[in-house]
N, C-alpha and C positions, 0 to 999 in steps of 0.2 A: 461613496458617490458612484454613481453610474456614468459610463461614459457616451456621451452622445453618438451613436454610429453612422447618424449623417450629414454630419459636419466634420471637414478635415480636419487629420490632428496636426499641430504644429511640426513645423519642415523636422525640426532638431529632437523631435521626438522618432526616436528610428525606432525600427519593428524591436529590435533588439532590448532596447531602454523601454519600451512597454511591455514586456517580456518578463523580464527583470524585476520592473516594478510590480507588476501583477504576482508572480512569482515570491519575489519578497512578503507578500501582505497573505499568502496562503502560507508560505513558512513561516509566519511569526505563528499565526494559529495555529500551525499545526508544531510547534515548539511546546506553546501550551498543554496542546491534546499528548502529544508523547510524553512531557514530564509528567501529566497526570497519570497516565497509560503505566510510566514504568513505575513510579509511586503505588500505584494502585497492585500491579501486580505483586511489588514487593511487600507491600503489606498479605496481603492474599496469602503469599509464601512461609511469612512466619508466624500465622494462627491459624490456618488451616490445614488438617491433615491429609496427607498426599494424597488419600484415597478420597476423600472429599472432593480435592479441588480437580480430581481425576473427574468427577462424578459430574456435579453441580457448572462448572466453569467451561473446564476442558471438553466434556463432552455435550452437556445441553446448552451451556450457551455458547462456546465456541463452534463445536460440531454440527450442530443442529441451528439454534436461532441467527448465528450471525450468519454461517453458510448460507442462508436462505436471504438472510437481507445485501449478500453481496452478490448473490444472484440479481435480484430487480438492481442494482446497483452500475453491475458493470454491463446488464443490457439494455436500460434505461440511460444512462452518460454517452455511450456513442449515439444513440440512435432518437436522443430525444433533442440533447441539443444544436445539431444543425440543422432540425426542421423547422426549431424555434424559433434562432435567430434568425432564419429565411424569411418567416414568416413575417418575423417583427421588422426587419430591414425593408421587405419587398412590398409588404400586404399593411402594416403599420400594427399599433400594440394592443387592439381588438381585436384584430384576425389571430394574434400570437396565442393570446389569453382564453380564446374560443378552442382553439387547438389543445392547451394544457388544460384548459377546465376538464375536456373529455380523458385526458391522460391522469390526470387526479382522483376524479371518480372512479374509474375502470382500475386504478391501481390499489385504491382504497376499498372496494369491494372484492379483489383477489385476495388482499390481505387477511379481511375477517374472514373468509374461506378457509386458508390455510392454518389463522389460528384455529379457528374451531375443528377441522381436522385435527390439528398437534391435543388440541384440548382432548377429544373424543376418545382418538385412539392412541395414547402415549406410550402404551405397552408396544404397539406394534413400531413405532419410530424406533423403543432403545432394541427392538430382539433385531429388524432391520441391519443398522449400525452399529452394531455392538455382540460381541460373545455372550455377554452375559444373560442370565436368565432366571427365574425366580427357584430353578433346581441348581447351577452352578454357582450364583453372586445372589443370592437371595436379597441381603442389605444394599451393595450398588445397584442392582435391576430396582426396587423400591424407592430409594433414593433419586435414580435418572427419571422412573417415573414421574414423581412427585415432581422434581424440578423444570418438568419440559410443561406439563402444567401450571406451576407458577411464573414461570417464564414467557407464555406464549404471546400476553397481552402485548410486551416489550416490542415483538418485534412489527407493530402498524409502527408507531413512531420513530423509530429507525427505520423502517424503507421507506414510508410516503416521506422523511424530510430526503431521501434520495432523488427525488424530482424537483423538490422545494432547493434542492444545493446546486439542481441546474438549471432552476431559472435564474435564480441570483448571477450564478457565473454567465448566464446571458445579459445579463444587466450589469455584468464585469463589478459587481461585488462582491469579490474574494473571499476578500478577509471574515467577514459574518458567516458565508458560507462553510469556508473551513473552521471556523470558529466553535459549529454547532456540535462537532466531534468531540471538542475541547469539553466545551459547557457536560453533555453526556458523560464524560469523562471524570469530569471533575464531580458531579453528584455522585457517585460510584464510588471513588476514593474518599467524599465525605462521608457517606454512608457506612461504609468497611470501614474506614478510620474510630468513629464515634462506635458503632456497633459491635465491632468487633474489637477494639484496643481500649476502649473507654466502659460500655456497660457492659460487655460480655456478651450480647446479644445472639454472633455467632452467624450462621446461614443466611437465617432472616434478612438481616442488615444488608448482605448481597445482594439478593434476590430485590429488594425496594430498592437501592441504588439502580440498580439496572432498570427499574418502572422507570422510575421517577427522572433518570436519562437520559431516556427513550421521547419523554414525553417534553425535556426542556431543548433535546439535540433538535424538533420538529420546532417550538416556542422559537429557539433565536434567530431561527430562519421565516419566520412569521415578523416577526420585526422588523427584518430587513426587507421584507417586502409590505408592510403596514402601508406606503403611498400604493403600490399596483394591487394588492385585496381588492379593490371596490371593482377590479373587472372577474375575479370569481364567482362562476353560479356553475353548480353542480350539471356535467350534461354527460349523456351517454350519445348523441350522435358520430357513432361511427363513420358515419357516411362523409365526414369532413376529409377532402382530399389530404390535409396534412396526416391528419391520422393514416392514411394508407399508406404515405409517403415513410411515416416513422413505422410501418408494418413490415416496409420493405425493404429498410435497413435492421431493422432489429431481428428479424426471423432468421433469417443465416448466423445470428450469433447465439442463438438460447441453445441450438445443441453443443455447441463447442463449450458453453459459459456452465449449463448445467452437466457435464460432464464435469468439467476442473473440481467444480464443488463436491462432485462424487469423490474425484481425485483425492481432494484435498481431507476429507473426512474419514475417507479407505486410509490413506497415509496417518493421518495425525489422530484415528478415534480406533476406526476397527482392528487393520492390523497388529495393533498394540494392545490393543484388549484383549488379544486370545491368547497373549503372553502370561494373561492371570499375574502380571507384577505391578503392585504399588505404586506409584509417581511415573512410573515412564510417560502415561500421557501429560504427568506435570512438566518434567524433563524436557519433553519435545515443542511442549508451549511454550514454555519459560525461554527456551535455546532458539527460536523465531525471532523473540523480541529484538535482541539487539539487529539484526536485518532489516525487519521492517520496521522499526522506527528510526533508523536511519536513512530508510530510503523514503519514505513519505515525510521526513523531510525537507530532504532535496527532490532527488528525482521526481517524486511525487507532486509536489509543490509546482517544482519547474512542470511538468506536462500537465498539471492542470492550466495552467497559466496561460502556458502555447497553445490549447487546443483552440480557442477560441481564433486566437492570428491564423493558425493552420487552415481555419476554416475559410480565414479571409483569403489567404494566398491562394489555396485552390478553388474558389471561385472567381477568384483576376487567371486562373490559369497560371501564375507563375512557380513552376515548381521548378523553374531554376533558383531561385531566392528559398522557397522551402527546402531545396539540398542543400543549399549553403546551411543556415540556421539549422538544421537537422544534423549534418557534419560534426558542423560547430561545436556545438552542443554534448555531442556527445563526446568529442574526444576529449572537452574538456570535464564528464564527469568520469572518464577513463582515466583519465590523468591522476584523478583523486580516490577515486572507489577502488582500483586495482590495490595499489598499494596501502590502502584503510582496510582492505579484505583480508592480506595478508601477516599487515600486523593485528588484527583482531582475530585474527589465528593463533596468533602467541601467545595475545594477553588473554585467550577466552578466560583461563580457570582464573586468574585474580580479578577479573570485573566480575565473573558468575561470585565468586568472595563474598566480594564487596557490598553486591548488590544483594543476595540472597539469604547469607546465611546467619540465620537469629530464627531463638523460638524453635518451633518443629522443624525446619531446613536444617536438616545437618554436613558432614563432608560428603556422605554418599554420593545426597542430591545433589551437591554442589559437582561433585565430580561426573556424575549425569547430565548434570544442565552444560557445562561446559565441553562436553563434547556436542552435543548437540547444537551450541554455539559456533563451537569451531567450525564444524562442515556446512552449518548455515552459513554461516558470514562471507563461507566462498564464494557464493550467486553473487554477493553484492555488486558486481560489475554489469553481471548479465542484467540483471533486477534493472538496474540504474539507465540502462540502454533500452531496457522494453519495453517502459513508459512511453518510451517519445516515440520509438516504433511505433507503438498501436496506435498511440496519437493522428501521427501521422498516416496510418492505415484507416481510420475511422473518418481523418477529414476529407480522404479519399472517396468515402463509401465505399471501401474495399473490403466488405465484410465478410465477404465468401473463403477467400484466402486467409486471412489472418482467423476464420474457424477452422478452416481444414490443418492449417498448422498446429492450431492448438490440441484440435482433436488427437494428432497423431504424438505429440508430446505430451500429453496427459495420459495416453495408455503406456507410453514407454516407462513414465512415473509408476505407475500402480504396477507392471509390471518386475521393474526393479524389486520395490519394497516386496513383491508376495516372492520373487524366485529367493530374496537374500533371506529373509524370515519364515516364511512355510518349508521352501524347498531345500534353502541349506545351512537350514537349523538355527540363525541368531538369533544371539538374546542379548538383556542387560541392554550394556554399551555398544554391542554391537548392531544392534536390533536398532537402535538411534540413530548409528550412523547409516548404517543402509538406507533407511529414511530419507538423511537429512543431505548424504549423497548423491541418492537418487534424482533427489529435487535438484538438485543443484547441475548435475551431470543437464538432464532434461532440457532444465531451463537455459543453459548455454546453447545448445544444439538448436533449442527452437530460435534463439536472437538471431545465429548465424542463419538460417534459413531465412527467418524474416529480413535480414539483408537484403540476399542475396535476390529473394521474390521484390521485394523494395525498389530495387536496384531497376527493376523494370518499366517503371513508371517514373521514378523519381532517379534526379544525377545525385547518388548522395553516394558516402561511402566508397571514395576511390582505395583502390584495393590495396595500392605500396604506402599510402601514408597511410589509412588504417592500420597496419601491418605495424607500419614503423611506432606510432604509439604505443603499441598492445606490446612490442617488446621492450621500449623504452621506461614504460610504466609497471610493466614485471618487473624488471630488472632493477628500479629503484624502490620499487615496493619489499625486494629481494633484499636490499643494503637496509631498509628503515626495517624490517623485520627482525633480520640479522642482529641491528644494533639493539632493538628493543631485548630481543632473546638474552643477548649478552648481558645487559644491562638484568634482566629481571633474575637471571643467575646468579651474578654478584650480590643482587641484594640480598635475595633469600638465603644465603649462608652467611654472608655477614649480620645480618638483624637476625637475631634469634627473640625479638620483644615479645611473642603470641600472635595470637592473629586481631586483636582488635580492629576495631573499625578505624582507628586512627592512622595503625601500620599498614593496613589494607590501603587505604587511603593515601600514602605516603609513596607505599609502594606502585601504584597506577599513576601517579606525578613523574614518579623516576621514569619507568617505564614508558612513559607518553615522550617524556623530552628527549629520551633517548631515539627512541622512535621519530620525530621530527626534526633532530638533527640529523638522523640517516636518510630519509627524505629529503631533507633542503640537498644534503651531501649529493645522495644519488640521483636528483635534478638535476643539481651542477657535472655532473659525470658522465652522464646521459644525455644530458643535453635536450631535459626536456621542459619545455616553455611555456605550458601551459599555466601551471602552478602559477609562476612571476606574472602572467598576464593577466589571470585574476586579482594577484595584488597590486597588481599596478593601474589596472583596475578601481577596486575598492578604496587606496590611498587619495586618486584624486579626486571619485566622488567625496571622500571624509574632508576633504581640500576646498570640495563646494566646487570645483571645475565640474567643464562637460568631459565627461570622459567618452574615446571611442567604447559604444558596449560591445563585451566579448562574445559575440554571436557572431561575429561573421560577416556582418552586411554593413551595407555605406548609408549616410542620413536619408530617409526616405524623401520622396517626391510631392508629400502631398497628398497622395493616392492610397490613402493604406486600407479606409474602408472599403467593404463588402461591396462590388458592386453590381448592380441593379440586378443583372443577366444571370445571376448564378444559375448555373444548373445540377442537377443530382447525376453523380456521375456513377454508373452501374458498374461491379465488376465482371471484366469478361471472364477472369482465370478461375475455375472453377475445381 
């Protein structure tokens, strides 16, 4: 259901408790979309061989098709949805739909652009990004070919539902929204499932999962908007102020956004391709997963949720109340990410285990992917805090800044990985971690900066009680890691049973409890409060009370919608 934005919501509904709820109803979806996600790629792993899924996955469709679709993705989300809801608040839901009609057409005509480029010239995309070549990799250069071809149609359906998931979120329909990643998701694992584990079918089966997707991730977002359809008609008038409006938020962000994606392809396709070795780019894929589908999520979840309120706050101007809830927020996913980082530091090689290894995934890989896990899972803090950042830099219109920071941490990125692998010489495992440290290094360096620039605008982030979390949530992340280490010690000399999937299994139980008793332990030691505030928290929503919501702020006024005056607020910091 959508929620009326001009009519007060009830006193006892705080910012926080719609936060929450919204937040909630993207996480259950997005629950869906990661179990199918990690399903899907497990399957992937144990019929597909390294070099294949090097080929086909890792580099055409991760490298190539998706990078492109999270290009229109992350510059379309800042910069389309607050001109929308402006629209539809200030100007009512014909002026809004006037404004996307042209953003839909213009985005829908870029698209078959690009695919028919990828289609044309597919040779020239894999020699681009990739070592390989029809004289060194004869069969992968072939193969990438062929795939970035069969693939290209996939990606209109996954970007145009990227405008389609913010208008919904403008009409605070979450759940469908994030849902439509899910549905994608899951044809993909039905597809690989039946094709490849059932008739043998092999590649094929992939490649139609991913159409077929494509085309229902755009369908469930078409559903949920089936009552606002009948104000869609195809328009190219540019000349529509809102259009220019979203011109001048969005342009300061495509350098910064298609850079990362450079970033992110140099890191995870090309680097690793002139390595001439088997699965690393499986390794490096594989070794992401558990990060980001922990952090989409939560983090993820939560700042899609908040962007919309963020937008309201700073249009009332009060960015005293966005520091609080901004704060808030984050110290309590610091409270949980810090030490979920560290113990998934310990346990990387028995989850990589657990999850991978059957079929063609043997120990090697196993022990590839889990490093590459380990040094991922470090960001998981930074990750968790950069969501709400940007959030809160976007509801800003602070585009300028939060490009220029990125700009200058995505070269630090690409420069790590080429000095640790071109210039002093890694390989294998080490070649991974350089990588996967890189990133991670980078991405800390950029949250603290976005602070600290933050900080200038907005009262957030006071500097001794930040401080004091970040050592309180070390330090019991330090004790539940500890305890898990110890614990996963003992087990594995005492159980000599093999490694089945049961013992695998058994032993990530021990591991986890152990781990969560060092946790509760090192909260209590530490004395740190967050943890218990969320369950105290969530016990008396399960109790059916009103519970204070742990955000930070007191029951609102009345006053929570948008109102009337908003204006677009330009960045000066250049």
């Amino acid at each position: 259901m959508s929620d009326d934005s001009t009519s007060p919501a009830p006193e006892h509904r705080t910012l926080g408790m719609r936060i929450l709820r919204a937040g909630a109803a993207v996480g259950i979806a997005h629950v869906c979309l990661k179990l199918a996600s990690v399903l899907q790629v497990m399957v992937l792993s144990w019929y597909l061989p390294a070099g294949t899924y090097d080929v086909v996955y890792a580099f055409a469709f991760e490298g190539c098709l998706f990078s492109l679709f999270l290009i229109g993705e992350e510059v379309i989300g800042p910069s389309f949805l607050p001109v929308f809801m402006r629209e539809k608040d200030e100007r009512g839901e014909p002026a809004a739909w006037a404004f996307a009609n042209v953003i839909l057409t213009a985005h829908f005509l870029l698209l078959v652009l690009a695919v028919l480029g990828i289609v044309l010239f597919p040779s020239a995309v894999v020699r681009l990004f990739t070592a390989w070549s029809a004289e060194n990799e004869p069969e992968k250069f072939e193969l990438a070919r062929r795939s970035l071809v069969w693939l290209a149609p996939a990606l209109v359906g996954l970007s145009l539902a990227s405008t389609t998931y913010m208008i919904l979120n403008g009409y605070k329909r979450f759940f469908l929204a994030a849902f439509g990643d899910a549905s994608w998701k899951i044809c993909v694992l039905i597809a690989v499932g039946l094709g490849m584990g059932v008739f043998g079918v092999g590649i094929r089966s992939l490649i139609f999962g991913l159409l077929v997707g494509s085309a229902a991730k755009l369908f469930t977002h078409l559903v949920g908007l089936v009552r606002e359809l009948r104000h869609f008609r195809p328009s190219l008038r540019l000349s529509n102020p809102a259009v220019r409006a979203m011109m001048v938020l969005m342009l300061p962000l495509v350098a910064g956004i298609i850079l990362a994606k450079v970033r992110d392809v140099y890191n995870n396709v090309t680097i690793l391709s002139h390595l001439h070795a088997e699965g690393l780019l499986q390794a490096n894929s594989l070794g992401r997963k558990l990060y980001s589908s922990v952090g989409w999520l939560v983090p993820y979840a939560l700042s899609i949720a908040m962007f919309p309120f963020f937008c309201e706050l700073v249009d009332r101007n009060d960015v005293k109340k966005l520091g609080e809830v901004l704060t808030h927020s984050a110290r309590l996913l610091l409270a949980v990410f810090i030490p979920f980082a560290l113990v998934c530091l310990v346990m990387a090689y028995p989850i990589s285990s657990f999850l991978f290894q059957a079929g063609r995934f043997g120990p090697e890989m196993v022990s590839r992917t889990a490093v590459s896990t380990a040094c991922y899972t470090l960001v998981l803090p930074a990750f968790a805090v950069e969501y709400l950042l940007m959030q809160a830099f976007f509801a800003n219109r602070r585009m300028v800044s939060i490009t220029v920071v990125g700009v200058i941490f995505s070269v630090l990125t690409v420069a790590i990985s080429y000095v640790g692998i071109k210039v002093c010489g890694a390989t294998g495992l080490a070649a991974l971690a350089v990588v996967a440290l890189g990133m991670t290094v980078a991405r800390t360096l950029k949250v603290v900066t976005l602070v600290v620039v933050l900080r200038r605008f907005v009262p957030a982030f006071p500097w001794r009680e930040t401080a004091g979390i970040l050592v309180k949530a070390t330090l019991t992340g330090a004790v539940a890691a500890g305890a898990c280490a110890a614990c996963d010690y003992g087990f594995t000399h005492a159980i000599s049973a093999g490694a089945g999937k049961s013992i695998m299994l058994l032993r990530l139980a021990a591991d986890g409890a152990a781990a969560a008793a060092g946790f509760a332990a090192g909260a209590l030691i530490f004395r740190l409060r967050e943890p218990a505030e969320m369950l105290r928290w969530a016990a008396a929503k399960l109790r059916g009370r009103r519970p204070q919501a742990p955000l930070g702020e007191k029951p609102a006024d009345g006053a929570e919608t948008c109102r009337k005056d908003s204006k677009t607020r330009k960045d000066s910091n250049p």
